[in-house]
C-alpha positions in Angstrom: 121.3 124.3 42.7 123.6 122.8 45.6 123.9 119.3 45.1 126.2 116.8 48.3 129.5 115.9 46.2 131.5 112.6 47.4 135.2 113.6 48.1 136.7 110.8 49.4 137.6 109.0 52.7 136.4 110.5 55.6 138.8 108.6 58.3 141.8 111.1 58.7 143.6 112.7 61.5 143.9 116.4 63.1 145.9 118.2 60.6 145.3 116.5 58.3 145.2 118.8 54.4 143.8 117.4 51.3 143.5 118.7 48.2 140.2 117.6 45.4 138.3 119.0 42.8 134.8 119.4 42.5 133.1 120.0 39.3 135.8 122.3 38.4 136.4 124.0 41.5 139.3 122.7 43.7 139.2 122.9 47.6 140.8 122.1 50.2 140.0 119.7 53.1 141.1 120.2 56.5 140.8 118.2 59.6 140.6 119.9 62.9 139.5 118.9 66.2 138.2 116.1 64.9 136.0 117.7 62.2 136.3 118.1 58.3 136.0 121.4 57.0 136.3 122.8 53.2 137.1 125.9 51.8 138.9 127.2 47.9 141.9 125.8 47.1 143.0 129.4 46.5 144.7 132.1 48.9 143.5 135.3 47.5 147.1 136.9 47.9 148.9 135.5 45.3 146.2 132.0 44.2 148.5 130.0 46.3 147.4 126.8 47.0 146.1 126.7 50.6 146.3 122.7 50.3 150.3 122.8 50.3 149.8 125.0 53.9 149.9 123.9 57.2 147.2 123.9 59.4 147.6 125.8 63.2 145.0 124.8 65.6 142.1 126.4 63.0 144.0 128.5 60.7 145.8 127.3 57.2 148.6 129.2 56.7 149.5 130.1 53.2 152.9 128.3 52.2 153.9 131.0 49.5 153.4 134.1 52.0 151.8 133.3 55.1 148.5 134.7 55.2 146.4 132.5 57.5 142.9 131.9 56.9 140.0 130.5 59.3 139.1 127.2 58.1 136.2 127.5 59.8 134.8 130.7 58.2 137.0 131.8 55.4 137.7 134.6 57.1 141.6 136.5 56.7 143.2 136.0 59.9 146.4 137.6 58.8 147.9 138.9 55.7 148.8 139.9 53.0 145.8 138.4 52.1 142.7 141.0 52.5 140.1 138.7 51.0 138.3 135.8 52.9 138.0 132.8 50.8 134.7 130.7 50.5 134.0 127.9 52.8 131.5 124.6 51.8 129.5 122.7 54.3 130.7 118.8 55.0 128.7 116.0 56.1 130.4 112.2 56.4 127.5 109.6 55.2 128.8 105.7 55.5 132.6 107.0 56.2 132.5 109.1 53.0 132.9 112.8 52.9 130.8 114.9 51.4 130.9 118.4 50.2 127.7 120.6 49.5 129.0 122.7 46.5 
């Protein structure tokens, strides 16, 4: 079953890239247009970690080859990559962000 995880601090700025693990599975938090949004930790190229990328108006690109995923929706925006990665709804409750996982 789903359960709300706390992850931390929600005050952070646009572009903005954090990295935290959740019951074993690390994500990556990205800040965009003034919203959080979480997604693996992984790029399913080469299981870069997408929380040493940088973040382009709604894509993370992959620092080890460049593929650039939608933060948004997982989805591969360019490659190498071929494989979306899973995103996780965010809520903030009393400044805290939360991740449903």
């Amino acid at each position: 079953m789903a359960e709300w995880a706390p992850v931390g601090s929600a005050e952070g700025d646009d572009g903005e890239v954090r990295e935290t693990r959740v019951t074993g599975v690390y994500i990556a938090l990205v800040r965009a247009d003034g919203e959080w949004y979480a997604l693996d930790d992984e790029c399913t190229h080469e299981e870069c970690p997408l929380s040493d990328g940088e973040l382009q108006g709604h894509a993370i690109v992959c620092n080890c080859h460049g593929s650039e995923f939608d933060v948004r929706t997982g989805e591969v925006l360019a490659g190498p990559a071929t494989d979306s990665v899973r995103t996780y709804p965010t809520r903030v409750v009393d400044g805290q962000l939360e991740v449903l996982i």
